[in-house]
N, C-alpha and C positions, 0 to 999 in steps of 0.2 A: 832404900830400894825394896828392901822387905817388905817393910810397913806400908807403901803402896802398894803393892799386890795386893797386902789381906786387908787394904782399905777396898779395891778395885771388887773384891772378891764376895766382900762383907755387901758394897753397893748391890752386886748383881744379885747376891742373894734375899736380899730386901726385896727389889725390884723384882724376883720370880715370884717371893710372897708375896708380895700385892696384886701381884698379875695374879696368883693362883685363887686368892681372896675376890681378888674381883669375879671373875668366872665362878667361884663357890655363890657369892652373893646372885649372878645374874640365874647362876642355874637354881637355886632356891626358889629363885622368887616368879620361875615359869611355871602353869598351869600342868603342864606335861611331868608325867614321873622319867626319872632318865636315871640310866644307872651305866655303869661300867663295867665287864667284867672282865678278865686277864684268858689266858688259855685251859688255865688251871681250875679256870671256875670262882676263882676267885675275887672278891667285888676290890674295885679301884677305887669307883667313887658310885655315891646314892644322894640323889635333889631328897630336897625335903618331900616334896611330893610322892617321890618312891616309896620312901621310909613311911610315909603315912597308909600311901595305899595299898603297895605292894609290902611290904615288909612290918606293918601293922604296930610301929613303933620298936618292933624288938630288935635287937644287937644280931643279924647273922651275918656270918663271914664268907662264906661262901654260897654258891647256886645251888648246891646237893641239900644242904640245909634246908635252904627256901622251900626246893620244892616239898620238901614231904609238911610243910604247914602252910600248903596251899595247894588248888586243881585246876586246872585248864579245860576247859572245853572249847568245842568249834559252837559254830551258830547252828546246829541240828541240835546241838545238847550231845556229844559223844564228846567222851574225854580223850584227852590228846597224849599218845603216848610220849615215856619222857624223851625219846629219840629224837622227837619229830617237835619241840618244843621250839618256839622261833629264840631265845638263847642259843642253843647246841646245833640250830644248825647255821646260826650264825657264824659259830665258833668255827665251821666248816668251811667257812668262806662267802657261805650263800649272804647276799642283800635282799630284805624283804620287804616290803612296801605294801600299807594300807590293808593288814591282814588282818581281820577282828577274829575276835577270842572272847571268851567270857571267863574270868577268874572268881573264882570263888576263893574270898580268903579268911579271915577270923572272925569277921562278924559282918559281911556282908559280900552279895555277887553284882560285879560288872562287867559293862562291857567295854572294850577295849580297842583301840585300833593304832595296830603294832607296825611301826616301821625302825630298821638295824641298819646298822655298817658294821661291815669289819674293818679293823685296822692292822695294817702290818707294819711290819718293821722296816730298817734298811736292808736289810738281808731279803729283804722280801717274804717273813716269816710271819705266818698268823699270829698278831701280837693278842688284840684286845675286840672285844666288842662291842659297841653301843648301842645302846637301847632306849628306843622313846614311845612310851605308851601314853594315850589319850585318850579319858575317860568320855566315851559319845554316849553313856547308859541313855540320859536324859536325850538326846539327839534321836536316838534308836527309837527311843518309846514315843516318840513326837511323832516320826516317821510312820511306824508300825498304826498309832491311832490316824492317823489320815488317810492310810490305805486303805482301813476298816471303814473306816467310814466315808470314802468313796466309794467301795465295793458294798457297801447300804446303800448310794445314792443310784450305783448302775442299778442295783438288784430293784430297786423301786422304780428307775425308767421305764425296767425291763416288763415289769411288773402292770404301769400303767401301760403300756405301746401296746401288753397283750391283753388290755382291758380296753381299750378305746379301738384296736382292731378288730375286738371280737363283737361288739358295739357295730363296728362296718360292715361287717360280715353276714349280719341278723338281716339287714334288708335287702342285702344284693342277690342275699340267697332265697325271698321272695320274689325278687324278680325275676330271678333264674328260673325259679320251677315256674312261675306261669308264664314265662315266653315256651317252657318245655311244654306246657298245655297247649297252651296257644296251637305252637309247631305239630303238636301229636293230634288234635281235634277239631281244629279249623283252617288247618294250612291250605283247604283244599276247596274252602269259602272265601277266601282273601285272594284281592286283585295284584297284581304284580306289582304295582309301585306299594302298597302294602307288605308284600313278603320283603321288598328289599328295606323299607324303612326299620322291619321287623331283625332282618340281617343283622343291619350294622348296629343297632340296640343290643342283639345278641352279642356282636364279639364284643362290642365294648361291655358289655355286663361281663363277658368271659374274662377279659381284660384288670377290670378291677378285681373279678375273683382272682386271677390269679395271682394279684398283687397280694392281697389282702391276705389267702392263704401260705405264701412266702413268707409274708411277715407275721403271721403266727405261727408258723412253724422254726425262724430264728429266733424267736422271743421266747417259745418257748424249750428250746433247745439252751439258750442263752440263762434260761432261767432253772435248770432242770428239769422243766416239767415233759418233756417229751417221753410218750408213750410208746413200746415197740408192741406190736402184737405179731408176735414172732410163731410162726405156721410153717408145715413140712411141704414146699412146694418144686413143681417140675419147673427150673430155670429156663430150659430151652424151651417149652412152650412160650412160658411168659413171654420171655424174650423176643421171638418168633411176633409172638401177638402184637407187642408193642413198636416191633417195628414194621408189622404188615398196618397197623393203625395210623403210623405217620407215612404211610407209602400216597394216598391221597392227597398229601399236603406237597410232597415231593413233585409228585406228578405236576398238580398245577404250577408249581417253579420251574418244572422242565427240567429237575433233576433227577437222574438215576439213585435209586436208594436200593441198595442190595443187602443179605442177611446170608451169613454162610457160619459153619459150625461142622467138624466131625462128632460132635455128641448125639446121641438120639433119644437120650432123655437123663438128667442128672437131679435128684430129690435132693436140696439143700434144708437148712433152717433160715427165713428169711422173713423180714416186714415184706411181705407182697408189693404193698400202697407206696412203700419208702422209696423201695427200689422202681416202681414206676417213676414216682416223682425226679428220682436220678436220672434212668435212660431219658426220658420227656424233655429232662431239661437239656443235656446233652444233646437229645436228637434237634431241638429246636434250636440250640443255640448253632450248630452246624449248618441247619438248614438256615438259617439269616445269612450265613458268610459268605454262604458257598454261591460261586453266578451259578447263571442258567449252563446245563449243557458240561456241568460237572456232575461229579461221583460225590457220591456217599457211602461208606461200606462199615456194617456191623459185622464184631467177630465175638466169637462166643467158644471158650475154650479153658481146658484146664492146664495151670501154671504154677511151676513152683515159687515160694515167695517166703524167704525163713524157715526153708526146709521144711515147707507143708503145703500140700496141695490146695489150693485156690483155686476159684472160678473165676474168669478172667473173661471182661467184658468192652472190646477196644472200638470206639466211633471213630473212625480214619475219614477227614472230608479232602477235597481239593478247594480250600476256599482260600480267603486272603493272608490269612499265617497271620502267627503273631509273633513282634519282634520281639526281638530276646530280654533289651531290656525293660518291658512290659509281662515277661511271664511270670514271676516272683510276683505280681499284683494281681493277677487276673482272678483269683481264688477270694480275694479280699472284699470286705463289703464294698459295694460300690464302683469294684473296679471292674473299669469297660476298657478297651482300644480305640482310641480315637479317630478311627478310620470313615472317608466321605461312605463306604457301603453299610456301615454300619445305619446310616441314617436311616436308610428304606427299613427298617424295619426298628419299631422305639422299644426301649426296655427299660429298665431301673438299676440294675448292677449286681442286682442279688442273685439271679440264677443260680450262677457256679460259686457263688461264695455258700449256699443253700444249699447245693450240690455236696459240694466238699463236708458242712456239716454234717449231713445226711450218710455221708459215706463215713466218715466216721462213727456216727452213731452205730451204725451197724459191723462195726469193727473191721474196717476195710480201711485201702489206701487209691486213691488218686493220682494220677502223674500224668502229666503235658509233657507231648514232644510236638514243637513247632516250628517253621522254616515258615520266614515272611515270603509271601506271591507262592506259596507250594502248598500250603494244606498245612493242617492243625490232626494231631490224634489224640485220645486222650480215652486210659486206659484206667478201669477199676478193676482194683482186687479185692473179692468178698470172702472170707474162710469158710471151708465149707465144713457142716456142720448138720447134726440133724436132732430136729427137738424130742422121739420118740422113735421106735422102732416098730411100726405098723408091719401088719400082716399086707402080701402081697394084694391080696385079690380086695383087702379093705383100703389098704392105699389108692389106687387104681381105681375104686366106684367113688372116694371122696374128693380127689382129683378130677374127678370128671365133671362132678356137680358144681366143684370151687372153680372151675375154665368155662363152664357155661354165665355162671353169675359174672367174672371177674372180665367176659369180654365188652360188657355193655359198660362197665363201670372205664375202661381203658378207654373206648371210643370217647365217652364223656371228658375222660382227664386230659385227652389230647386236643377235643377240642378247645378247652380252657388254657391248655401249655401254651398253643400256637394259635392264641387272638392275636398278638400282638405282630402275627408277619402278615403282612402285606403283597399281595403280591400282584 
């Protein structure tokens, strides 16, 4: 009876060696380093792979060892303190998954992507932890060179769009100035079916300009090259101006455009040109939506926003809203709403995607608030700021001279915003 037991016994124990043999063999011969460590920090088991990669051949016994003949970093390159090591905080219980790391060990650095278990006991007690890292270095740098050289292939797009744009731009902007001769010096020797052929030549010349200027002005925002000529200017004037300039275009749509403000004059630092190109595009793109026999209202006010005062510049329409889930898009290249009103009036999609870059440039933010069938608003914040501290009575005569010049250039920029509406 003995002697079968410690035959019984002898069996099973054979049987766990070979089980355990087998599992040494299978873990050896996986690509992954995998190691074991108890609560104590102490290692159970190490793949050959460990021991090559992480542990560099040499005999250590436990995790405290390891680490001081080796360093951890994150992917910014900041070392990882020992608390926060995915060992120790496995040991805590936590499971980690797909966390990369960069180990720097005895003679060379990788990178790594770390996923643990913990294991407990019956007691339900933090017994052990495992660990499986997988060498992606080569995976990473494959990666990393493709992105580079994608980001060469935009950057060359970007490059040619705003060389083959500017290409477009050289002769529309000769036809532009002699329809503006034409209009300034013979408009008064041309028979009527002449002025109107003349018309609709103009808005479509205004039309492609203002394609063509949109798209040089993403390309070159897309590309760095955007210029700011940043100048001490009264907002509320500007403001004022720009929107008593689209009040004619209003009119003939038969909609009310109103402009209200308690400021009576506010000196920021701003690109003049940038921010017409914003309110313009704004004002136009409202005045598309909006029917006949609705409001338009510009507000012009100062706003907190991150604990700093702002000029805060909000286009409220009553037009056809936009659904909610379309607002998340509308800022994006291309993105339009696909609404039958939209038709009367044709665009390309860059506006507000133009818009938003634009307001960025100039260190601002943008936000949509819209209710479909009720109106659309849509609010900028610009920080205010001032490039110089001019004397009263010299600010005031060079402002006077900068609103004389800067009205003729606004009626021109409005007429190019709003070729494309129809009315």
């Amino acid at each position: 009876m003995l002697s079968r037991n410690i035959t019984e016994q002898i069996e099973k124990d054979e049987l766990i060696k070979s089980q355990k043999e087998q599992l040494e063999t299978i873990l050896n011969n996986m690509s992954d380093a995998i190691y074991i460590v108890d609560k104590n920090r102490e290692f159970v088991l190490i793949n050959a792979e460990a021991r090559r990669k992480v542990f560099g051949n040499n005999i250590v016994n436990d995790f405290n060892t390891l680490y001081h003949s080796m360093k951890a970093f994150d992917m910014d390159g900041n070392e990882i303190p020992f608390h926060m090591l995915p060992t120790l905080r496995t040991l805590k219980g936590e499971t980690i998954e797909n966390y990369r790391l960069k180990i720097k060990g005895h003679a060379s650095v990788w990178i790594a992507d770390v996923n643990t278990t913990p294991i407990y006991n019956e007691n339900n007690e933090m017994s052990m932890a495992v660990m499986c890292l997988r060498d992606i270095t080569q995976q990473v740098k494959l990666q990393n060179e493709k992105d580079e050289a994608l980001e060469a292939s935009m950057k060359l797009k970007d490059e040619f769009l705003y060389l083959i744009t500017h290409e477009f731009k050289t002769p529309i902007t000769v036809i532009h100035a002699a329809l503006q001769t034409i209009d300034l010096i013979y408009k008064s020797e041309l028979t009527e079916k002449l002025n109107r052929f003349l018309s609709t030549i103009k808005q479509n010349t205004n039309r492609q300009l203002r394609l063509v200027n949109n798209l040089l002005d993403i390309t070159r925002i897309s590309s760095g090259h955007l210029k700011l000529n940043v100048t001490d200017i009264n907002i509320v004037y500007i403001t004022r101006a720009i929107v008593n300039s689209v009040a004619l275009f209003a009119n003939q749509k038969g909609i009310e455009l109103s402009f209200h403000t308690n400021l009576t004059e506010n000196i920021i630092s701003l690109d003049e040109q940038k921010y017409e190109r914003i309110l313009l595009n704004l004002l136009s793109n409202a005045l598309k939506f909006t029917p006949q026999g609705k409001l338009i209202d510009v507000s012009l006010s100062i706003k907190k926003y991150r604990n700093k005062n702002n000029i805060c510049v909000s286009i409220k329409d009553e037009g056809i809203g936009i659904p909610q889930n379309k607002q998340e898009h509308i800022f994006q290249r291309f993105g339009q709403v696909d609404r039958s009103l939209s038709r009367q009036a044709e665009g390309t999609g860059l506006g507000l995607y133009l818009t938003k870059l634009l307001v960025n440039a100039l260190h601002g933010v943008i936000t949509l608030e819209s209710e479909e069938g009720k109106g659309s608003t849509f609010t900028v914040l610009l920080p205010i700021t001032r490039v110089e501290a001019l004397e009263e009575t010299a600010l005031y005569h060079e402002a006077e001279n900068q609103y004389m010049n800067s009205d003729s250039r606004i009626v021109e920029a409005t007429a190019i915003e709003f070729s494309d509406i129809y009315f």
